[in-house]
N, C-alpha and C positions, 0 to 999 in steps of 0.2 A: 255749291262750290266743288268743280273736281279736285282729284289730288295730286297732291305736287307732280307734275311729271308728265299729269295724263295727256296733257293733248300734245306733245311731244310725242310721247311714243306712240298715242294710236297714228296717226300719221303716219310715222316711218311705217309700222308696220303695215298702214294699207300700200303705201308702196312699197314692201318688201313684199307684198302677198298682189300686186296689180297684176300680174302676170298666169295668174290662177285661173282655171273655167271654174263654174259654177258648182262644179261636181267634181267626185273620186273615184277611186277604185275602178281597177278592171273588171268589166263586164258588170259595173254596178254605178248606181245612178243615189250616191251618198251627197249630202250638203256640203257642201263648201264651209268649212267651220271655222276658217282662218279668222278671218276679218271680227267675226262674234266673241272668238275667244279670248285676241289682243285684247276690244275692246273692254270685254270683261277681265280681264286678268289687272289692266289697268285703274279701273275703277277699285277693284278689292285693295289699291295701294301699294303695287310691284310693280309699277312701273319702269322700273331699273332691269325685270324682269323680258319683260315683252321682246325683245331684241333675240335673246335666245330661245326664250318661249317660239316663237313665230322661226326659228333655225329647226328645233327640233320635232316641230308640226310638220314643216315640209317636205320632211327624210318619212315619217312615218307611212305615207299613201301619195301612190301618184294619183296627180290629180288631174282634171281634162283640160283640152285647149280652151281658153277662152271663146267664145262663141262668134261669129264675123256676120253682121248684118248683111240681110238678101236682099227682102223689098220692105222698103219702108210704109210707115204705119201713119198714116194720117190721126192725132188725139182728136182732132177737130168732125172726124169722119167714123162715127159710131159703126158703119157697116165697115171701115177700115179695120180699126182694131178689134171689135170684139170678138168677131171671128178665129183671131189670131190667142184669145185667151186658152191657157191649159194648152199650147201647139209649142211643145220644149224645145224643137225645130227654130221657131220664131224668136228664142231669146236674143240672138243678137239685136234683132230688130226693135225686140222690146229695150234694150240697153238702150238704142240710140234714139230711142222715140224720149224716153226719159232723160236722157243727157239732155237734148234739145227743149225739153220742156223745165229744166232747172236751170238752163243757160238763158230762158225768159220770163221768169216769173220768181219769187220769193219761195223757196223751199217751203215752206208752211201752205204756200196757196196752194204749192204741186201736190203735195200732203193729202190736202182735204180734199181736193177736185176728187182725186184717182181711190181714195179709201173707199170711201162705198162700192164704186165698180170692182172693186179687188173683194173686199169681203167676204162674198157671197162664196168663193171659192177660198178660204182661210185654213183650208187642211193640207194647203201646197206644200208637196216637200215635208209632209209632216208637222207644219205649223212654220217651218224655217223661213220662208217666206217676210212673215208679218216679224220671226225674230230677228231677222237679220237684217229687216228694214227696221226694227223697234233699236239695236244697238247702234245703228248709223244716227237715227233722231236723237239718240242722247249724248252724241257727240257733235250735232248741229247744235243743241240745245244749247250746250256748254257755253259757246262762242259768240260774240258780233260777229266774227270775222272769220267764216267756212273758207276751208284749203279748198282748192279743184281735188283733193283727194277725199276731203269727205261728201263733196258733193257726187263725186262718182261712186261713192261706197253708199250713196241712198238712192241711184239709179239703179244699182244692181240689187239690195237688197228688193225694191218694186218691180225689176224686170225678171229676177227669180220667181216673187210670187203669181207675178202677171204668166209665165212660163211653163209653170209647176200648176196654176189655178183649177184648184180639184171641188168641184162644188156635190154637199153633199145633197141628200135626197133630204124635202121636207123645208119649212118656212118657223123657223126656232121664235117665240117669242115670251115677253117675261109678263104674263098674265097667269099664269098660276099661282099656288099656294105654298108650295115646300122651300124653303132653305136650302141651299146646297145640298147640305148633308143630307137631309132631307130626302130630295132627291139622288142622291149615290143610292141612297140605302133603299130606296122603292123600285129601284133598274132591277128589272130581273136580269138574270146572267146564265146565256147558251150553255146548256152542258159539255162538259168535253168530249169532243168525240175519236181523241185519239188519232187526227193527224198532227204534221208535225204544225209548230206555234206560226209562221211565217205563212205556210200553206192555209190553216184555219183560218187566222186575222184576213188571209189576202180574200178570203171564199164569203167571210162575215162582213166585208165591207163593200163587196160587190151584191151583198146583198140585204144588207142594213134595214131596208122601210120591212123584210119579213121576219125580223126579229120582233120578237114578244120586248113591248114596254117600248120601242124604238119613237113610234110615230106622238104618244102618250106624253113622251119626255119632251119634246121638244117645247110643250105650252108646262112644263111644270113647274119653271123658276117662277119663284114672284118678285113682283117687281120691285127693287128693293135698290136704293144707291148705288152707282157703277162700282164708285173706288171700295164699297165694303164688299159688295157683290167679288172682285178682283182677289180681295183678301180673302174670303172664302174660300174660292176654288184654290188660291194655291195651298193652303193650309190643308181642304180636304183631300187634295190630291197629292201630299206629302204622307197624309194617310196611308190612301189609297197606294201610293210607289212603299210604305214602309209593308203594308199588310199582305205585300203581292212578290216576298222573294222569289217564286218559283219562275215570274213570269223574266223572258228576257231583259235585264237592266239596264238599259238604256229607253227605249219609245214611251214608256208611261212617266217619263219625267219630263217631256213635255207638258205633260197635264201642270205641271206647277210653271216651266218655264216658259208658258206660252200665256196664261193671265199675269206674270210678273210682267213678259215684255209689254202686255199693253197696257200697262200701266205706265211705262215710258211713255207712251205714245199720244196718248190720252188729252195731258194737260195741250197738247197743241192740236187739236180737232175739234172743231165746235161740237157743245153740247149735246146738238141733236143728232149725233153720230156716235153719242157715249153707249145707250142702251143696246141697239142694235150691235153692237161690237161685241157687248158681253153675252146676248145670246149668242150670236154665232159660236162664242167661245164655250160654251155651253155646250152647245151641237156637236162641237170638236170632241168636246171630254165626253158625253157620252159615246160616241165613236170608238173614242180610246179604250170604255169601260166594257164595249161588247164585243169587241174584235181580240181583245188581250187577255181578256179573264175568263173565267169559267166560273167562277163564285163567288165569297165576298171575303175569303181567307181570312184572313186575320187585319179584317179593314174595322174601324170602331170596336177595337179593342184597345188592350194597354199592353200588345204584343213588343209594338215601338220601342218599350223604354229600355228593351235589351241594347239597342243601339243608342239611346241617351246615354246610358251608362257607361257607355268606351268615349261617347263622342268628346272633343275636348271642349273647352270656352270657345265664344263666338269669333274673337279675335284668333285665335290660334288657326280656324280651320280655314281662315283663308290661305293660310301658311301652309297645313297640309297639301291647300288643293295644286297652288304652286308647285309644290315638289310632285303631286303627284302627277301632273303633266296632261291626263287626259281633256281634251274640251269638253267633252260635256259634263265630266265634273267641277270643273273653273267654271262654267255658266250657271250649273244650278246653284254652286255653292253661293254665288254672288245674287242669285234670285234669290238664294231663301236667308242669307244673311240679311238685305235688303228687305226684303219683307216680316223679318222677324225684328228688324228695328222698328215697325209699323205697328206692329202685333206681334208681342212675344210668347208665340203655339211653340212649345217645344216639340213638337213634333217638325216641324220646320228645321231646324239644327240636328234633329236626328235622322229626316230624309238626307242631309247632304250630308252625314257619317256614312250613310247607308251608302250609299252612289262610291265614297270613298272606299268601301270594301268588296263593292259588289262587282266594279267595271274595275277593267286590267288597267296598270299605269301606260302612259305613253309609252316610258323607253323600255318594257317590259318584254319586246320583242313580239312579232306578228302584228305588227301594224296598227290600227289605233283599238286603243282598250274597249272602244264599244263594241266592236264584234267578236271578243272574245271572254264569255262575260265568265267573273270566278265564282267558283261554287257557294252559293250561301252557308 
């Protein structure tokens, strides 16, 4: 049951945010965060809130034109569309291929058809992709009764990642032996070599299959329950974002925000698309763990509990993350509140203290708080 309010105000806010492209920033190619944050800010229970939340997102970063379809994408015509995958050129087209295919079918059928063909490229946009299409389905989810606004808010979360679709190197499957943690802890990790964090990640992921432990990982989950498998990674990667302040504070909190969203996702994908999901996501994180780190800092330790110790109760921090205004601290905070109602890891309430002290507030001036991160 959402909460009072929700699907009132996610609504207005996707038409108060319909007029947004898919991106931000001049001479930068950042996510669209509107639509994910409403939605999350509404679920945390502020929904009273959303209305000037979504005012003062707006002011922070211009954002791009919406995108205008060129040539149209036959779904029926495999050499149509797939060509068109990962070509961010193509999104309009992708918008309207997808509008048309939920203006004839059951959103759930569009769902399953297009999940697998999107998958394989699941690091789109940094994972935004599958999040932004995971907070659109939990607000189809909600309802019998879909607006044409949230039905256009699951068009574009899929024509983002159909857009963005970055497929890594390697075929990820959960026939091994380790655990999560498990596996965090056996990743070897590049040394530093002393360029700058952005430059390194960009150079480590163009070249990913020649890292040590890269190709190894990918068979080393074993195969173990989606939904516990799901609850793992975000709790180790709550870790992992608490043991890594030096790294920039925002991109490895994906690592927790992107197995929460597909756990949204989940319950409406048949079965046989659950496993395959979680590898990929799998593939993702260690991605995340060899392009952003350099060693294992203070990952599996009891470094964390400096930040349990300031963090408040569970209830209150939705309240901080409100006032603190940034999106991607409203989104983790709501993943890991969420996930910590499922499994209470305290470390999970102390990665979203963490994010609260570590990423600038929205109206803190310079635009949005992830690009300007405060000193640990």
């Amino acid at each position: 049951m959402p909460p009072v309010g929700y699907h009132d105000a996610v609504n207005d806010a996707l038409e108060r945010l319909a007029d947004l492209g898919y991106e931000r920033g001049v001479g930068m190619d950042l996510a669209n965060h509107g639509p994910m944050g409403a939605e999350a800010l509404a679920v945390l229970g502020h929904a009273d809130e959303v209305a000037r939340w979504v005012r003062r997102y707006r002011k922070a970063m211009e954002h791009h034109e919406p995108p205008a379809p060129r040539f149209a994408l036959d779904p029926a015509d495999e050499s149509s569309w797939r060509p068109a995958l990962g070509a961010f050129d193509r999104a309009g087209d992708w918008e309207l291929l997808f509008t048309r295919e939920l203006a004839g079918a059951p959103w759930r059928e569009v769902l399953a058809r297009w999940w697998p063909r999107l998958l394989p490229g699941l690091f789109a946009g940094l994972t935004h992709g599958l999040i932004r299409t995971a907070h659109a389905v939990r607000g189809l989810g909600a309802t019998d009764r879909p607006s044409p606004a949230q039905l256009t808010e699951l068009a574009r979360g899929l024509a983002y990642w159909a857009a963005r679709h970055t497929v890594l190197p390697g075929e990820p499957r959960l026939r091994g032996s380790y655990d999560v943690a498990g596996a965090v802890a056996a990743l070897p990790r590049p040394a530093d070599d002393g360029s700058p964090g952005p430059v390194r990640a960009r150079r480590r992921l163009d070249g990913l299959t020649g890292l040590p432990g890269y190709r190894e990982s990918l068979d080393g989950l074993a195969p173990r329950q989606p939904e516990r498998l799901l609850g793992d990674m975000t709790t180790q990667f709550a870790d992992v974002y608490l043991g890594h302040p030096e790294v920039y504070p925002v991109p490895l909190l994906h690592g927790i925000t992107a197995p929460a969203a597909a756990r949204l996702v989940l319950p409406h994908l048949p079965e046989e698309l659950h496993p395959p999901t979680v590898a990929r996501l799998w593939q993702v994180q260690t991605a995340f763990l060899l392009t952003m780190t350099t060693d294992r800092r203070d990952e599996g330790t009891t470094a964390w509990r400096s930040e349990l110790a300031e963090a408040p109760a569970p209830e209150e921090l939705a309240g901080r993350a409100v006032e603190h205004g940034d999106e991607h601290v409203i989104k983790v905070t709501e993943a890991c509140l969420r996930e910590y109602a499922l499994r209470p890891d305290p470390r999970l309430l102390a990665a979203a203290q963490a994010a609260l002290r570590r990423i600038t507030p929205l109206d803190a001036g310079g635009g949005v708080g992830g690009l300007r991160p405060v000193t640990p």
